[in-house]
ROMARKOL-600175 format. One record per atom (N, C-alpha, C, CB): residue number from 1; residue in three letters; x, y, z negated. Coordinates in nm, 2 decimals. Each point is the difference from the previous one (the first is absolute). Glycine has a CB too. Example, Ala and Ser with C-alpha at 12.3 -4.5 7.8 and 13.67 -1.06 7.14 Angstrom:
// residues 2
+------+-------+--------+--------+--------+
! seke ! bavex !      u !      v !      w !
+------+-------+--------+--------+--------+
!    1 !   ALA !   1.32 !  -0.57 !  -0.78 !
!    1 !   ALA !  -0.09 !   0.12 !   0.00 !
!    1 !   ALA !   0.09 !   0.12 !   0.00 !
!    1 !   ALA !  -0.19 !  -0.12 !  -0.12 !
!    2 !   SER !   0.15 !   0.23 !   0.19 !
!    2 !   SER !   0.09 !   0.11 !   0.00 !
!    2 !   SER !  -0.08 !   0.11 !  -0.08 !
!    2 !   SER !   0.12 !  -0.06 !   0.22 !
+------+-------+--------+--------+--------+
***
This chain:
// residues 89
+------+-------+--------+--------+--------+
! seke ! bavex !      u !      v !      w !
+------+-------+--------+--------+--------+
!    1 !   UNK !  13.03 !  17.53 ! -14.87 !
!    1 !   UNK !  -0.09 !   0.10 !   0.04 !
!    1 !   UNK !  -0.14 !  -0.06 !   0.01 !
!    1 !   UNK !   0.19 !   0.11 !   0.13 !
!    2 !   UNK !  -0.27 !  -0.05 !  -0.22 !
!    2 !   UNK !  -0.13 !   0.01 !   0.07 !
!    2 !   UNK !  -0.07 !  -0.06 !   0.17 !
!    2 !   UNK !   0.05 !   0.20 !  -0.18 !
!    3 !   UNK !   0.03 !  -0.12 !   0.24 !
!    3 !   UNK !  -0.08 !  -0.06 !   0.14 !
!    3 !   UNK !   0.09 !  -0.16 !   0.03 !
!    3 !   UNK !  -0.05 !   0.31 !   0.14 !
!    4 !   UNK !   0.12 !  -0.32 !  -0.20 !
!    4 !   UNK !   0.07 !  -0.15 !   0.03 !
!    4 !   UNK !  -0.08 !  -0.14 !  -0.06 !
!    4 !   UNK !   0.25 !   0.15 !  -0.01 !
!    5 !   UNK !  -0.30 !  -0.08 !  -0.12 !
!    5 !   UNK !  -0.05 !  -0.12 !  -0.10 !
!    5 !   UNK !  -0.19 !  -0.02 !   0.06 !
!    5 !   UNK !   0.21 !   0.10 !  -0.27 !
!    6 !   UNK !  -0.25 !   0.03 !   0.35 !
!    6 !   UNK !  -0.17 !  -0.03 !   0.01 !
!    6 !   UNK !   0.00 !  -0.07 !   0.16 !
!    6 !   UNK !  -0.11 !   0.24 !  -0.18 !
!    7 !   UNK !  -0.01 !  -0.30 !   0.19 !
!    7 !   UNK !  -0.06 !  -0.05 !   0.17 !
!    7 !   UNK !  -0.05 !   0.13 !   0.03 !
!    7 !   UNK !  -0.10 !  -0.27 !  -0.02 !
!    8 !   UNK !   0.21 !   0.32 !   0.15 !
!    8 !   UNK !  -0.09 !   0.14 !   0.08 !
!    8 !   UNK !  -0.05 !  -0.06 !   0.08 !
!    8 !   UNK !   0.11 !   0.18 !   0.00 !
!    9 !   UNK !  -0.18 !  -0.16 !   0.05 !
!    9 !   UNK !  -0.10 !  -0.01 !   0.15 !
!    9 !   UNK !  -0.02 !   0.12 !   0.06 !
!    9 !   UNK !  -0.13 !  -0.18 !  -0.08 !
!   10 !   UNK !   0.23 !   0.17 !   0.21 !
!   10 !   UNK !   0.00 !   0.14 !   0.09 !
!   10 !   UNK !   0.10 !  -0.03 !   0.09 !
!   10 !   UNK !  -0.06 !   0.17 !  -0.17 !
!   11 !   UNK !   0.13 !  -0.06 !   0.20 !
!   11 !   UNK !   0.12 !  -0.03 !   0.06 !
!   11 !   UNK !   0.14 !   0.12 !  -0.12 !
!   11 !   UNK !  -0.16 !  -0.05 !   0.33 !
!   12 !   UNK !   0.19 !  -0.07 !  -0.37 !
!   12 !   UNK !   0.09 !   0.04 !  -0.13 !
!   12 !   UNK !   0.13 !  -0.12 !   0.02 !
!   12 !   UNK !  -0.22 !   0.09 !  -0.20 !
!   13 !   UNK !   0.32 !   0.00 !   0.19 !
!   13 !   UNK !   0.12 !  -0.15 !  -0.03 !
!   13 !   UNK !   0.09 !   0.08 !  -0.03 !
!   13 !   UNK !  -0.04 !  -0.19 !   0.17 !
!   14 !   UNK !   0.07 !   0.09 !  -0.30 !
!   14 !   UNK !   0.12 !   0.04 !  -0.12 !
!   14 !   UNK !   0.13 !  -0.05 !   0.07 !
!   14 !   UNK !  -0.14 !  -0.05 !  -0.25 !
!   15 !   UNK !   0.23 !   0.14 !   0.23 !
!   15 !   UNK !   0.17 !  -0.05 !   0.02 !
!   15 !   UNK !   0.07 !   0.04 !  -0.13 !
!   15 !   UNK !   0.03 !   0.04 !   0.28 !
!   16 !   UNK !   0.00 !  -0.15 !  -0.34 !
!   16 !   UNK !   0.12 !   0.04 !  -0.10 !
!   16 !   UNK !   0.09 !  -0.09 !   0.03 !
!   16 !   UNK !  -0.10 !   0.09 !  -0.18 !
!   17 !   UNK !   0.23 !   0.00 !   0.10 !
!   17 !   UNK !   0.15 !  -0.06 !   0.01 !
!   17 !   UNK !   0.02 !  -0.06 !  -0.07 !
!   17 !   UNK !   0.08 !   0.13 !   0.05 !
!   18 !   UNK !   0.01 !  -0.23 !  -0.02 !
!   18 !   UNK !   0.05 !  -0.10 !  -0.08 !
!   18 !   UNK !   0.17 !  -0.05 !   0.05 !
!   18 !   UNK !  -0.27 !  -0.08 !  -0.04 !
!   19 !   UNK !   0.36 !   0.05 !  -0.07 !
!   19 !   UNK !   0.13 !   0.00 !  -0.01 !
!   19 !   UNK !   0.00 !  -0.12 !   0.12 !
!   19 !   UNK !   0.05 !   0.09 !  -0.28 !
!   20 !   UNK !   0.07 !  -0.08 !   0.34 !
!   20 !   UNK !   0.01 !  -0.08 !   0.11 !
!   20 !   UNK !   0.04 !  -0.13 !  -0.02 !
!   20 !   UNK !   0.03 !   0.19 !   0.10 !
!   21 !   UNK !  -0.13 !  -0.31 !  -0.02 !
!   21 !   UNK !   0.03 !  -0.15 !  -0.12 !
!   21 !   UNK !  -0.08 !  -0.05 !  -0.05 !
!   21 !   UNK !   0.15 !   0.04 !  -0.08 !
!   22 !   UNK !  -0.21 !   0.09 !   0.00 !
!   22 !   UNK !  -0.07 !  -0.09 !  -0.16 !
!   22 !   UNK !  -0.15 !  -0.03 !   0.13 !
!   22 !   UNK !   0.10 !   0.19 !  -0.35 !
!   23 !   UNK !  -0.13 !  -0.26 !   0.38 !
!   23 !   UNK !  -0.13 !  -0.08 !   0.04 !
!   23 !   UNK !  -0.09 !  -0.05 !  -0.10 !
!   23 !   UNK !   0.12 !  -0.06 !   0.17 !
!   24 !   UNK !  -0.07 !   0.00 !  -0.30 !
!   24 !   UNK !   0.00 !  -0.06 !  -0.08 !
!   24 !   UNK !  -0.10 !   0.10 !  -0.06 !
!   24 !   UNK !   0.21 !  -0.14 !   0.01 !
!   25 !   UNK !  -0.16 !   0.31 !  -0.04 !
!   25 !   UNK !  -0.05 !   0.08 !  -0.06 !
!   25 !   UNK !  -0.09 !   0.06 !   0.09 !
!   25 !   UNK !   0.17 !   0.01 !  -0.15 !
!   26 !   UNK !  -0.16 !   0.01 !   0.30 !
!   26 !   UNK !  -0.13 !   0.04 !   0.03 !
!   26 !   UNK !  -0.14 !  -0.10 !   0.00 !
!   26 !   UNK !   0.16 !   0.14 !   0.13 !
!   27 !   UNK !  -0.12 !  -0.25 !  -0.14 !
!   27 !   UNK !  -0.11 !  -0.11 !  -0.03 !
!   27 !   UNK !  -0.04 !   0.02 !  -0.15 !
!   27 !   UNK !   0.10 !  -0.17 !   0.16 !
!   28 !   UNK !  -0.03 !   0.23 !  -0.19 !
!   28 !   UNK !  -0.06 !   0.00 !  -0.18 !
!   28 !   UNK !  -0.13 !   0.11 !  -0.03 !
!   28 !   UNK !   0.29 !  -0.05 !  -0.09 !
!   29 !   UNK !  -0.24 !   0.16 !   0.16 !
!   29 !   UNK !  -0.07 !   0.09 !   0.02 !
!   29 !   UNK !  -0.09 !  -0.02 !   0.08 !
!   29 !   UNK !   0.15 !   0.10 !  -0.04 !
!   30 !   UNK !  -0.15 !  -0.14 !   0.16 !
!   30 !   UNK !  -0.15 !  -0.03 !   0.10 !
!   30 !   UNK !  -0.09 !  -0.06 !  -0.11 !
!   30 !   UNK !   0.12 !  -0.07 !   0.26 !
!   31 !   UNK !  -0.08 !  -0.02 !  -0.31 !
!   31 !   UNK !  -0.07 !  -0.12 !  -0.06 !
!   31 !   UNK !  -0.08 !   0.04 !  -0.11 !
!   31 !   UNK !   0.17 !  -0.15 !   0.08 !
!   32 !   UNK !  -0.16 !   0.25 !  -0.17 !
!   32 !   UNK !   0.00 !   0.05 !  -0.14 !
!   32 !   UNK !  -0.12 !   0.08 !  -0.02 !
!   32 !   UNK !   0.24 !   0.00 !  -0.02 !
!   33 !   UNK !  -0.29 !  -0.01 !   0.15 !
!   33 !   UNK !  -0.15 !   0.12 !   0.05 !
!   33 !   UNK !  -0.08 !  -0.14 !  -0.01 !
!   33 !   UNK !   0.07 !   0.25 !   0.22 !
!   34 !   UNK !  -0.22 !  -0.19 !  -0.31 !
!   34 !   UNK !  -0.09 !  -0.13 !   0.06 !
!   34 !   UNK !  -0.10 !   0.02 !   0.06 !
!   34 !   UNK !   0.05 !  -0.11 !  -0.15 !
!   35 !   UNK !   0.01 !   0.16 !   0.28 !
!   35 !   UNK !  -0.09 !  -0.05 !   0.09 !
!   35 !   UNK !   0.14 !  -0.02 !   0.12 !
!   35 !   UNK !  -0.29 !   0.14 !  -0.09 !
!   36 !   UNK !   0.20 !  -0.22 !   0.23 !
!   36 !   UNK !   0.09 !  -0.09 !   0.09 !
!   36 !   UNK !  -0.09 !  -0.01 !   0.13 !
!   36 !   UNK !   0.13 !  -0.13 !  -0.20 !
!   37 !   UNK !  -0.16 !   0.20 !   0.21 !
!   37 !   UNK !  -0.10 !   0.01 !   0.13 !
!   37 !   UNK !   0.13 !   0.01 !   0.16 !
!   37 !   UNK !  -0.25 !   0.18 !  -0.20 !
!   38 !   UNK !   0.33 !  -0.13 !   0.18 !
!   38 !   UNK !   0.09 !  -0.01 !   0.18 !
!   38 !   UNK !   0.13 !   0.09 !  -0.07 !
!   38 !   UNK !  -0.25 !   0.01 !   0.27 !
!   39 !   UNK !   0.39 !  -0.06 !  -0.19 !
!   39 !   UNK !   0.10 !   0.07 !  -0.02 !
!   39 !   UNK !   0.07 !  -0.03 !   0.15 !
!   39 !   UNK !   0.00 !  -0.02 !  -0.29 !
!   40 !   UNK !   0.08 !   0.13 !   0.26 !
!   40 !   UNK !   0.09 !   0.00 !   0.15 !
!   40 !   UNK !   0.14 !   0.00 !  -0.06 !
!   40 !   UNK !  -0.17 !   0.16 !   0.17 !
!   41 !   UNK !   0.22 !  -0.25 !  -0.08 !
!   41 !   UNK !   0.22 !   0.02 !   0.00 !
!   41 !   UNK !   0.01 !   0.02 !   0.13 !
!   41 !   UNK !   0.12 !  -0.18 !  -0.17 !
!   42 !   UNK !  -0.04 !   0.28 !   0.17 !
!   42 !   UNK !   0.08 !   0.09 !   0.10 !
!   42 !   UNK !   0.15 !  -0.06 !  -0.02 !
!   42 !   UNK !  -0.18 !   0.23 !  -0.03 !
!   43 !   UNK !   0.27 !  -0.25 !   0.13 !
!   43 !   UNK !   0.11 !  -0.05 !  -0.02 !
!   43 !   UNK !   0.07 !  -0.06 !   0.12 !
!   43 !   UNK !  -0.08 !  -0.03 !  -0.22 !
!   44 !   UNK !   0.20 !   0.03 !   0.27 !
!   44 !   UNK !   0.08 !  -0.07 !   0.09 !
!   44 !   UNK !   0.05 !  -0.11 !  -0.04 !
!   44 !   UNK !   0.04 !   0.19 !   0.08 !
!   45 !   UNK !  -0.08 !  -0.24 !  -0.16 !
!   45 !   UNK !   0.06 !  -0.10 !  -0.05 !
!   45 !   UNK !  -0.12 !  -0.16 !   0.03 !
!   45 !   UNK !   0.17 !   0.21 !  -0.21 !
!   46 !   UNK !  -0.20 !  -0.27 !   0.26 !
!   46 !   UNK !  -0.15 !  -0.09 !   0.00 !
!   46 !   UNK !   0.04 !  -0.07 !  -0.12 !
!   46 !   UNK !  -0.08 !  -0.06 !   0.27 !
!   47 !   UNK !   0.18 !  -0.04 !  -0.30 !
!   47 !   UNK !   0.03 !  -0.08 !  -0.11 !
!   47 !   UNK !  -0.08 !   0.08 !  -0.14 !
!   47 !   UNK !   0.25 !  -0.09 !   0.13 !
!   48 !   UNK !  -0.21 !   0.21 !  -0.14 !
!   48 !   UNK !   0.00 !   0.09 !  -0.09 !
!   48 !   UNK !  -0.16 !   0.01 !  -0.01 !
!   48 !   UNK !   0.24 !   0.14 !   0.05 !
!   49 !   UNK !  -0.28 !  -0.09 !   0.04 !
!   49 !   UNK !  -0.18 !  -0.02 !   0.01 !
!   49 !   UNK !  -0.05 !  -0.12 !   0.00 !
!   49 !   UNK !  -0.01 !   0.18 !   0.12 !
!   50 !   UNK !   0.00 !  -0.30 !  -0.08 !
!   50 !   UNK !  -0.03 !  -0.10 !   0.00 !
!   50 !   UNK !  -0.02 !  -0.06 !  -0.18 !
!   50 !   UNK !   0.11 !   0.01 !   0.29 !
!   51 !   UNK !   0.02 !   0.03 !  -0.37 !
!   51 !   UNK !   0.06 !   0.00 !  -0.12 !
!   51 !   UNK !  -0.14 !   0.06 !  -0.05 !
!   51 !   UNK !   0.29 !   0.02 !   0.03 !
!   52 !   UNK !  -0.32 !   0.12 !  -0.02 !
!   52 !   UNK !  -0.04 !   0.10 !  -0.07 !
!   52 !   UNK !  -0.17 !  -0.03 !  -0.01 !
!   52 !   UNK !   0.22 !   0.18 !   0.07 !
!   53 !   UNK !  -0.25 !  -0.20 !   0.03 !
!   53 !   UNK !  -0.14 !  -0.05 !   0.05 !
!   53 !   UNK !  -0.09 !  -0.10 !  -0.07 !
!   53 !   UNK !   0.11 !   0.03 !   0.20 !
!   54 !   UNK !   0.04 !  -0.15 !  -0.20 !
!   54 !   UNK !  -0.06 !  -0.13 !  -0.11 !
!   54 !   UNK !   0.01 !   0.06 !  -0.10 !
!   54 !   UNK !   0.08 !  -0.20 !   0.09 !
!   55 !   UNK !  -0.03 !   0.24 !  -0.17 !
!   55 !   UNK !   0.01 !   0.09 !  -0.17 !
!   55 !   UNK !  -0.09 !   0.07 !  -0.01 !
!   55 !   UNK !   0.21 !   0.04 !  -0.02 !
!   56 !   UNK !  -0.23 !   0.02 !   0.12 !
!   56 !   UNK !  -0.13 !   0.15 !  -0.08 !
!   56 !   UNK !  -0.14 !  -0.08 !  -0.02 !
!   56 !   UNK !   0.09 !   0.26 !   0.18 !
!   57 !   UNK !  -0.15 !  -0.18 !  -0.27 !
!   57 !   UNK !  -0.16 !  -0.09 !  -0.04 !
!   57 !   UNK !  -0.06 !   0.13 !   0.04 !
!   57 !   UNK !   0.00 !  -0.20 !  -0.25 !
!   58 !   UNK !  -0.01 !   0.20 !   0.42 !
!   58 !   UNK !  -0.14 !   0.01 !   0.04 !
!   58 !   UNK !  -0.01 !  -0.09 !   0.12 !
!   58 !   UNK !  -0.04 !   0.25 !  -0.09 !
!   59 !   UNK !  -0.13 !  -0.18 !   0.10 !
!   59 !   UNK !  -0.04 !  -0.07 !   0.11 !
!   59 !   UNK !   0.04 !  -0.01 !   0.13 !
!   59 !   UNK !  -0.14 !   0.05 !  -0.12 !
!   60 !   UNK !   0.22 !   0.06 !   0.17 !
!   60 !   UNK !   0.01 !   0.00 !   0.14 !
!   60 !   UNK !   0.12 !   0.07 !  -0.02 !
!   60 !   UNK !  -0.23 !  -0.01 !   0.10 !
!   61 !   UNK !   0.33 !  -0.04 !   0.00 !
!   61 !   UNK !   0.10 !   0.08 !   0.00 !
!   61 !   UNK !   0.06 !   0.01 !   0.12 !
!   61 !   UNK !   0.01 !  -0.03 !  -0.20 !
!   62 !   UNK !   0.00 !   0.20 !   0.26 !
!   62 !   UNK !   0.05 !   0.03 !   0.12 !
!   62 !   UNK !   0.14 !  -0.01 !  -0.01 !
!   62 !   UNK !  -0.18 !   0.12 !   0.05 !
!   63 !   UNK !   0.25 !  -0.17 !   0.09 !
!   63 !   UNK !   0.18 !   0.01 !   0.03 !
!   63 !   UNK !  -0.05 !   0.12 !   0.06 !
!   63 !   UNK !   0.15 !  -0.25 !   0.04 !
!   64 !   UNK !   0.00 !   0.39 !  -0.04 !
!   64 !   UNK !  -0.02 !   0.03 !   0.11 !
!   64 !   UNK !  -0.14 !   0.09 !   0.05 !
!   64 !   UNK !   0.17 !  -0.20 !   0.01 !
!   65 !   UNK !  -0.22 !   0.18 !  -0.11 !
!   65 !   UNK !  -0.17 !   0.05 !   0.15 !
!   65 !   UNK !  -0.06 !   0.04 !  -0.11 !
!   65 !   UNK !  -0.07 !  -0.20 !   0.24 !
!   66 !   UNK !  -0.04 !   0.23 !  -0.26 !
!   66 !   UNK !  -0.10 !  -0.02 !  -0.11 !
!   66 !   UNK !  -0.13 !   0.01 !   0.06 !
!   66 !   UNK !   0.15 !   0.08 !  -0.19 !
!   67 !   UNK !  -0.26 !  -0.10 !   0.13 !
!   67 !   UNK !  -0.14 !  -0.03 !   0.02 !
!   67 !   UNK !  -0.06 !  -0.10 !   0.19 !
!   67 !   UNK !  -0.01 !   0.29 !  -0.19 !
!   68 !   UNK !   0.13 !  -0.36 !   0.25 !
!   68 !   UNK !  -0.03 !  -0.06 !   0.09 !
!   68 !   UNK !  -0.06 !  -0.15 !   0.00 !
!   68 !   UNK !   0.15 !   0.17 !   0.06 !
!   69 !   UNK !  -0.22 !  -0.20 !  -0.03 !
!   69 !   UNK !  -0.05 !  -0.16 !  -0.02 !
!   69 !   UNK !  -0.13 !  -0.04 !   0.05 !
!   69 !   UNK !   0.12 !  -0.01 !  -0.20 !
!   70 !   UNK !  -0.10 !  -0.08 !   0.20 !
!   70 !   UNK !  -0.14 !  -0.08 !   0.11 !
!   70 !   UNK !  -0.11 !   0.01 !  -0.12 !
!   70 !   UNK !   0.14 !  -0.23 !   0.19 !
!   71 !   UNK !  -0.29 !   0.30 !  -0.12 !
!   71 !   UNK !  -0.08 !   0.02 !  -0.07 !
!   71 !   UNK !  -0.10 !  -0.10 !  -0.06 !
!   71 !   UNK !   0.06 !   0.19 !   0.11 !
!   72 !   UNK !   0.00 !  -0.30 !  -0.06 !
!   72 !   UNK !  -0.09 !  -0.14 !  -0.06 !
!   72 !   UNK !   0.14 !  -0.10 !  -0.07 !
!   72 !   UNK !  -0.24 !   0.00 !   0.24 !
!   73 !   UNK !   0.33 !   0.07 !  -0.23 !
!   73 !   UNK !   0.10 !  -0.03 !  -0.14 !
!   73 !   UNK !  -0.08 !   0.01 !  -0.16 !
!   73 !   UNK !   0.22 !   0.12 !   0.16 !
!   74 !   UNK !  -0.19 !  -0.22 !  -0.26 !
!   74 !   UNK !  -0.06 !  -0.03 !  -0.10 !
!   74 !   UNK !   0.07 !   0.15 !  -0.07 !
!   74 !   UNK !  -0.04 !  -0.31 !   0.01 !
!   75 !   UNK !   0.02 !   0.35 !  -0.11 !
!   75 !   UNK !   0.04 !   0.16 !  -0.04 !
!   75 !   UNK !  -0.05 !  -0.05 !  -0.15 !
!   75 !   UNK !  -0.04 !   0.21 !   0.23 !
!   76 !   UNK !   0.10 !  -0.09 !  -0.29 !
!   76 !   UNK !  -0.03 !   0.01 !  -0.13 !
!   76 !   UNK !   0.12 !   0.03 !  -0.11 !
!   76 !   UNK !  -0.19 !  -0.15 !   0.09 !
!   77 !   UNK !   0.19 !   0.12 !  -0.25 !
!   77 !   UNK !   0.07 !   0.09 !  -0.10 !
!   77 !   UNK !   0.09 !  -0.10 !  -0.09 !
!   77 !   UNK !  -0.21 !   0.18 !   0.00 !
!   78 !   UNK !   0.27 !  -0.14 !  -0.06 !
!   78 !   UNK !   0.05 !  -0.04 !  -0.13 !
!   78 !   UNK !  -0.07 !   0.09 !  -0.11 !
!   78 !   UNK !   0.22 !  -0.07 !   0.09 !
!   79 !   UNK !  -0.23 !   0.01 !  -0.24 !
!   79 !   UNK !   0.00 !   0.08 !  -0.09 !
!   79 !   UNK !  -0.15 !   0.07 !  -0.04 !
!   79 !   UNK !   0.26 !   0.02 !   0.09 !
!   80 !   UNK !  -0.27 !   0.10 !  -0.08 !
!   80 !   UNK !  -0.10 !   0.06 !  -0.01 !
!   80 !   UNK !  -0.06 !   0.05 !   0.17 !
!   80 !   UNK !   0.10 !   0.04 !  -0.27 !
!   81 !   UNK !  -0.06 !  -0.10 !   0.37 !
!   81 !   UNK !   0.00 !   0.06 !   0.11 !
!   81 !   UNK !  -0.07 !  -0.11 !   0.07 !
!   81 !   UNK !   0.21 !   0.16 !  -0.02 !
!   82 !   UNK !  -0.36 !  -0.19 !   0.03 !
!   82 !   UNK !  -0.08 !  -0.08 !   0.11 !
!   82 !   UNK !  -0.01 !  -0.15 !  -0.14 !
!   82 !   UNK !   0.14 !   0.13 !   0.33 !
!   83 !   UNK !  -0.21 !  -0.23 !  -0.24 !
!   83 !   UNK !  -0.03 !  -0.11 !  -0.06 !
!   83 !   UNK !   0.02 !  -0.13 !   0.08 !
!   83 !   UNK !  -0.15 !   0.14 !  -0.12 !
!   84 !   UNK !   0.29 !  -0.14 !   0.11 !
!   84 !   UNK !   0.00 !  -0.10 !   0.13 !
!   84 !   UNK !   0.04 !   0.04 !   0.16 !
!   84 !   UNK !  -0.18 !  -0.08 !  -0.14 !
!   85 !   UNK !   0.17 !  -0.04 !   0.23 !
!   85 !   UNK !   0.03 !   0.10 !   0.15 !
!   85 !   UNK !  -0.16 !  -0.03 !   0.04 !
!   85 !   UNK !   0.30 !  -0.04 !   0.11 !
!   86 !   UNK !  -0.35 !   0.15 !  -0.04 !
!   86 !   UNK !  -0.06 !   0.02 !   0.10 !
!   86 !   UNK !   0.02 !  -0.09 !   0.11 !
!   86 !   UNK !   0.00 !   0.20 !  -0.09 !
!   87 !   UNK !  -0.11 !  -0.25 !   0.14 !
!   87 !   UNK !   0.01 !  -0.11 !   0.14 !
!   87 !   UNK !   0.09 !  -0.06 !  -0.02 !
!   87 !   UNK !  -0.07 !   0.10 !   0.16 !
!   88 !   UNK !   0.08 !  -0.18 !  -0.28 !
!   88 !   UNK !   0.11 !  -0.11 !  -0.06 !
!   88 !   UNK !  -0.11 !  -0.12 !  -0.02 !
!   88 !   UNK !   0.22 !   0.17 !  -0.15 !
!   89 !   UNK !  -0.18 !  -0.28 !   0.05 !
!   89 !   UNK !  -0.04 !  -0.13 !  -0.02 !
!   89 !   UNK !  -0.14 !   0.06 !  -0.15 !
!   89 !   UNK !   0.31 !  -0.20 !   0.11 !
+------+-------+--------+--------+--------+
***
């Protein structure tokens, strides 16, 4: 889908389905967009998120929550999304 593959900026958030398991394939998919500016996993599982978090190529990634973080946390993108982190080295 269109709204899955572009960077929105708003309050927008995609849910699609995926066969139950394949992790493997929702990583394939996250990843395949270029841009990487922040992603969220939603899940009861931490292992599962902790997993998913390290894999994805963006910048920030919410467990559980999304857009929360200390505002002098370093920030920033993968990809086509930012140049680097912000208030990093």
């Amino acid at each position: 889908m269109y709204i899955a593959q572009e960077e929105s900026f708003g309050p927008v958030m995609v849910i699609s389905k995926f066969k139950n398991g394949d992790v493997e394939g929702v990583l394939r998919r996250a990843n395949t967009t270029e841009y990487g500016l922040a992603s969220g996993v939603f899940t009861k599982d931490i292992s599962k998120a902790l997993y998913i978090s390290e894999k994805l190529e963006a910048g920030t990634v919410f467990i559980n929550t999304y857009n929360k973080t200390d505002v002098a946390a370093p920030f920033g993108g993968f990809k086509q999304s930012g140049f680097g982190k912000d208030l990093g080295k």
